[in-house]
C-alpha positions in Angstrom: 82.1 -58.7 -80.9 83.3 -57.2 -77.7 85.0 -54.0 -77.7 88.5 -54.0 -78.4 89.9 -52.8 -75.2 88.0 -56.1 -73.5 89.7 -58.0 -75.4 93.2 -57.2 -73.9 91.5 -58.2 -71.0 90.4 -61.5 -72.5 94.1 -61.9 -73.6 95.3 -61.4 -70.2 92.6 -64.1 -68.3 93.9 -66.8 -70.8 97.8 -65.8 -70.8 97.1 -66.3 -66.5 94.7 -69.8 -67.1 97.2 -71.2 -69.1 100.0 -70.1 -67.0 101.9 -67.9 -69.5 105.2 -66.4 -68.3 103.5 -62.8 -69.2 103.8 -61.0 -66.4 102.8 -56.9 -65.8 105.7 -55.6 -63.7 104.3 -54.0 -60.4 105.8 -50.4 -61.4 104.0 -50.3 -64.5 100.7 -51.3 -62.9 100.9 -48.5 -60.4 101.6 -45.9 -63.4 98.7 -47.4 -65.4 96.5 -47.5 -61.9 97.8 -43.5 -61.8 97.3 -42.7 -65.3 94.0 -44.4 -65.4 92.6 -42.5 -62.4 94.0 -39.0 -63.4 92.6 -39.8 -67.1 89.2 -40.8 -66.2 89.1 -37.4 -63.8 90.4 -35.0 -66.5 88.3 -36.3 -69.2 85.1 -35.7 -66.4 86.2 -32.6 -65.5 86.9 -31.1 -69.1 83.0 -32.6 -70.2 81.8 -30.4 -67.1 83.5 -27.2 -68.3 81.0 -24.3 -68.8 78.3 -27.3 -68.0 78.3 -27.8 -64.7 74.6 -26.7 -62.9 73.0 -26.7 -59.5 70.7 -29.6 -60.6 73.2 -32.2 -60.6 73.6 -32.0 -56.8 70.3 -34.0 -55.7 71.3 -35.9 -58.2 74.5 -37.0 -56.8 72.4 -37.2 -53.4 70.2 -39.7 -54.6 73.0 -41.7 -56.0 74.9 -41.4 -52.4 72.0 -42.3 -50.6 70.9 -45.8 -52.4 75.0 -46.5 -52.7 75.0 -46.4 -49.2 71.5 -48.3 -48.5 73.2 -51.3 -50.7 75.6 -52.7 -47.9 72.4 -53.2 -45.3 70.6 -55.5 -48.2 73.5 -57.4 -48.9 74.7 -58.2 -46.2 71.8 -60.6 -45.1 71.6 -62.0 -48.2 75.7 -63.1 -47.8 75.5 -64.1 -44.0 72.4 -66.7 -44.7 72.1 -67.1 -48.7 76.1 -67.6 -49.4 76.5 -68.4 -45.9 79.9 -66.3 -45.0 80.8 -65.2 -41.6 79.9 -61.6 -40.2 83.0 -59.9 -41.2 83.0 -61.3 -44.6 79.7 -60.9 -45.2 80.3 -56.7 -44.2 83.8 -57.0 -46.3 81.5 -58.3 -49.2 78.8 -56.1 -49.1 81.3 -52.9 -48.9 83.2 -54.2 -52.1 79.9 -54.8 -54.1 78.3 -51.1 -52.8 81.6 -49.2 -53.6 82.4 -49.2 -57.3 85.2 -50.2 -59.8 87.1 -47.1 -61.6 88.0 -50.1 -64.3 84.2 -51.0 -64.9 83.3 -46.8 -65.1 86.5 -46.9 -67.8 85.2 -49.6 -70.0 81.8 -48.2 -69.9 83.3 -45.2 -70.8 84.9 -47.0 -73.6 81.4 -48.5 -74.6 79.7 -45.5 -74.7 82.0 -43.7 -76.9 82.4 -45.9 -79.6 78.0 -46.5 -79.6 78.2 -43.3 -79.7 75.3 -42.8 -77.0 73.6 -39.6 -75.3 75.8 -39.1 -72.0 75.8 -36.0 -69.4 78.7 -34.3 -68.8 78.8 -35.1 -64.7 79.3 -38.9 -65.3 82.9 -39.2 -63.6 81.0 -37.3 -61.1 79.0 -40.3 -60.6 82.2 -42.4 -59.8 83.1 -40.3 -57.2 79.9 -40.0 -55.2 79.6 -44.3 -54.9 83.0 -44.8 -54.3 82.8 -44.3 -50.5 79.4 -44.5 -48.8 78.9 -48.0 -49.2 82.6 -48.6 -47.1 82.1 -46.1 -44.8 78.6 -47.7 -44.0 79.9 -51.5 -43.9 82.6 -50.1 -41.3 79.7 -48.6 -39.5 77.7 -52.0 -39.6 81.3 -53.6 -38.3 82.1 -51.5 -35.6 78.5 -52.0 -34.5 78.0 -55.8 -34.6 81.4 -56.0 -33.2 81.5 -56.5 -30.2 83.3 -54.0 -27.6 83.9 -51.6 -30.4 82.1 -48.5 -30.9 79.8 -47.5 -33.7 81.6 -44.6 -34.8 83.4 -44.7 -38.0 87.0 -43.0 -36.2 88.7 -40.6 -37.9 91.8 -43.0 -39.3 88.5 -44.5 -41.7 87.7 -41.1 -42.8 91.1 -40.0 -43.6 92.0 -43.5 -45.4 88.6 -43.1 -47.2 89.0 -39.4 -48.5 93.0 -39.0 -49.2 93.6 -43.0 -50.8 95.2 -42.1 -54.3 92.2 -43.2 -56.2 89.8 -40.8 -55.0 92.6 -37.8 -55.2 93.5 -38.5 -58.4 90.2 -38.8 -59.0 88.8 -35.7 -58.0 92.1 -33.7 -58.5 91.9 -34.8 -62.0 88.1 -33.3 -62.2 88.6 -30.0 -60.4 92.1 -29.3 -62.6 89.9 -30.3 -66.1 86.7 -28.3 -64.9 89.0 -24.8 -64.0 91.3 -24.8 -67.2 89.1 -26.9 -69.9 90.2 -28.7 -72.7 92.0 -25.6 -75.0 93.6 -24.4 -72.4 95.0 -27.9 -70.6 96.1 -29.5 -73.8 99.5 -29.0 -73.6 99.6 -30.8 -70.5 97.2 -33.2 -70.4 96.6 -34.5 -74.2 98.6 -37.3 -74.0 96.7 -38.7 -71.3 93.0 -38.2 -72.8 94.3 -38.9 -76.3 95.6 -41.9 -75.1 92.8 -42.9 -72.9 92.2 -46.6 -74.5 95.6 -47.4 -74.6 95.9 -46.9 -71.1 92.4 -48.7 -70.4 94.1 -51.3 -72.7 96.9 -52.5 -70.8 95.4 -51.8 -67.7 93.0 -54.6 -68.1 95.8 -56.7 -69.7 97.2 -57.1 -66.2 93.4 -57.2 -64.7 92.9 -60.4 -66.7 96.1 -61.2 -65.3 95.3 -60.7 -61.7 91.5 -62.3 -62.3 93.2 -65.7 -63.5 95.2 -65.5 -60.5 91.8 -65.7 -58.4 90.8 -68.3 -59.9 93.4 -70.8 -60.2 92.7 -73.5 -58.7 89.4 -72.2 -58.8 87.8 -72.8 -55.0 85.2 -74.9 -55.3 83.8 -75.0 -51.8 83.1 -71.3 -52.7 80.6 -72.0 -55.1 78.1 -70.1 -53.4 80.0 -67.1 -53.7 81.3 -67.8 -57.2 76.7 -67.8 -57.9 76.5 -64.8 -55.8 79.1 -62.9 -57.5 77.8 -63.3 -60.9 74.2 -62.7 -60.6 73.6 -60.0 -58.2 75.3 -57.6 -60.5 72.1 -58.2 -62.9 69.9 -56.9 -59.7 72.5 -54.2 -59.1 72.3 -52.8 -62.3 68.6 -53.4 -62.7 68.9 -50.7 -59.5 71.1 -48.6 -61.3 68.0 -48.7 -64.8 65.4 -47.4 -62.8 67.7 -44.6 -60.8 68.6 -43.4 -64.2 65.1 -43.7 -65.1 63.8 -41.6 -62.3 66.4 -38.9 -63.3 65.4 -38.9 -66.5 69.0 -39.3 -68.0 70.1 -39.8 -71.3 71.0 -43.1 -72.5 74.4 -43.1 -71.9 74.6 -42.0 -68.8 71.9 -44.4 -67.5 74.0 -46.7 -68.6 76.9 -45.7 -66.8 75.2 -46.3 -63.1 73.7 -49.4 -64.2 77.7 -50.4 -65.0 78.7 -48.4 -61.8 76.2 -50.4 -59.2 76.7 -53.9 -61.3 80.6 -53.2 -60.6 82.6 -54.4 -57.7 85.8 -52.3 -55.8 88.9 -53.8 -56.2 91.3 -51.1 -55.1 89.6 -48.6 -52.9 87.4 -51.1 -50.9 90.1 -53.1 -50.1 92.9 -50.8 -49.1 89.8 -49.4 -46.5 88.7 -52.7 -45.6 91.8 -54.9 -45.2 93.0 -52.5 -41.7 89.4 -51.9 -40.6 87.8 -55.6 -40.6 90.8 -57.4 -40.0 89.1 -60.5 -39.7 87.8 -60.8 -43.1 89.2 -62.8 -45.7 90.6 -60.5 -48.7 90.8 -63.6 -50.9 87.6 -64.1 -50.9 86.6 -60.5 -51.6 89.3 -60.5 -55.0 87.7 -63.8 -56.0 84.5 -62.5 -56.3 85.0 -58.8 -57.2 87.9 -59.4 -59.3 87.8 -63.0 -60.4 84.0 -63.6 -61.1 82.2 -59.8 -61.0 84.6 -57.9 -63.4 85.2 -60.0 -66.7 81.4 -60.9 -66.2 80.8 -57.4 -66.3 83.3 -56.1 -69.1 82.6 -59.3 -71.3 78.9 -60.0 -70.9 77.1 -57.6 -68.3 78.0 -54.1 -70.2 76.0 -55.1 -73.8 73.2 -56.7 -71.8 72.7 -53.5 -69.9 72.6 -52.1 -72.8 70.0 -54.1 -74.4 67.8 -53.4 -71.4 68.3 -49.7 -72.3 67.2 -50.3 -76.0 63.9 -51.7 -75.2 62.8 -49.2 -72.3 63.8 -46.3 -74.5 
């Protein structure tokens, strides 16, 4: 059986296929988004107080540095092999090298209740392939574009570093790493306490929003549809042997296996849409949202898994 929290977002695909008059008002998807984000940074940054070492800095290098390398493989493979146009195929190939704070969460979720070895720096993780991979596709863009420069301006850095995602994000890590779990309690215990509440109905309205992708479901995009759900299996095969290299625990093996599987959905394409604004968002939610994500949650989390079982 899938964990319980997928299955909200099981409930929430089906209530959208069958066209169910449940709906997740916006409001409360932004204060879930919020709470989410904050959450998954507090609960990071209470695990890496009194922990935190030196080490885990080449660490997060590596991680930056093959993040960043994943836009220049894909986007060959989606100009010739899925057969998209230049700016979709850089769109594409900055969703699928960023990563999916709602994928991290559910792994999260996994991890906890198999109980399995993790480090403390995990949401650290999040943070460090959230941006490379967009900040190199707009780099790519601005290249192959022609009559633009190469540079990535300063507009793309600022949208990149102060969206809410990666502020929440990392203001959530730096307020849990100074004050710790004891002493932040009073404030923040309702948010960490009710971590899988909050992953719960956020991925109620995901399964929402997925369904919406795929109804009707474009069939002429069938390509896509193939790339989308397989080249998470080679992304997170990546991810294996990183973690491998590292020598990490289980757990958090399994977390960049989840992390380079995953797909943005919020950061990429708040970046994206003003910078490439030739490339078709639609297709980008239909593939990370619609085919990448409840592959992932449902079916791609356990098999990681499994693949961690019989190498350790």
């Amino acid at each position: 059986m899938p964990d319980i929290v997928v299955m909200f977002f099981v409930l929430g695909l089906v209530a959208g296929l069958i066209k169910s008059d449940l709906v997740v008002p916006k409001a409360a998807y932004d204060l879930l988004s919020l709470m989410l984000m904050l959450t998954i940074g507090l609960k990071g940054g209470f695990a890496l107080y009194g922990e935190f070492r030196v080490s885990i800095l080449p660490e997060l290098l590596l991680l930056m540095v093959v993040g960043g390398l994943i836009p220049l493989v894909l986007v060959p493979v989606l100009r010739f092999a899925v057969q998209l146009s230049k700016a979709n195929a850089i769109s594409l190939s900055a969703h699928y090298g960023s990563v999916s704070a709602g994928t991290f969460a559910v792994a999260l979720a996994y991890i906890q209740t198999h109980q399995l070895a993790v480090g403390a720096e995990v949401t650290l993780y999040l943070v460090a392939l959230e941006l490379p991979a967009i900040v190199v596709a707009v780099f790519l863009y601005r290249r192959h574009n022609q009559g633009s420069q190469g540079a990535v301006s300063s507009s793309v850095w600022h949208e990149a570093f102060a969206n809410r995602g990666v502020v929440l994000l990392v203001g959530g890590l730096l307020i849990g790493y100074l004050y710790g779990p004891e002493q932040g309690v009073a404030v923040t215990g309702l948010l960490t306490q009710g971590f899988h509440v909050v992953l719960a109905l956020f991925l109620l309205d995901m399964g929402l929003t997925a369904a919406l992708s795929l109804r009707p479901f474009p069939k002429s995009s069938w390509r896509l549809a193939l790339f989308a759900l397989l080249i998470p299996f080679a992304l997170a095969f990546v991810g294996v042997l990183v973690g491998k290299t590292l020598q990490l625990p289980e757990g958090s093996t399994l977390i960049i296996a989840s992390l380079f599987a995953s797909a943005s959905y919020i950061a990429a394409p708040a970046i994206i849409r003003n910078v490439i604004p030739d490339a078709d968002m639609g297709l980008a939610m239909f593939a990370a949202l619609g085919m990448t994500f409840p592959m992932n949650v449902i079916l791609g989390i356990p098999l990681y898994h499994q693949w961690l079982q019989w190498m350790y």
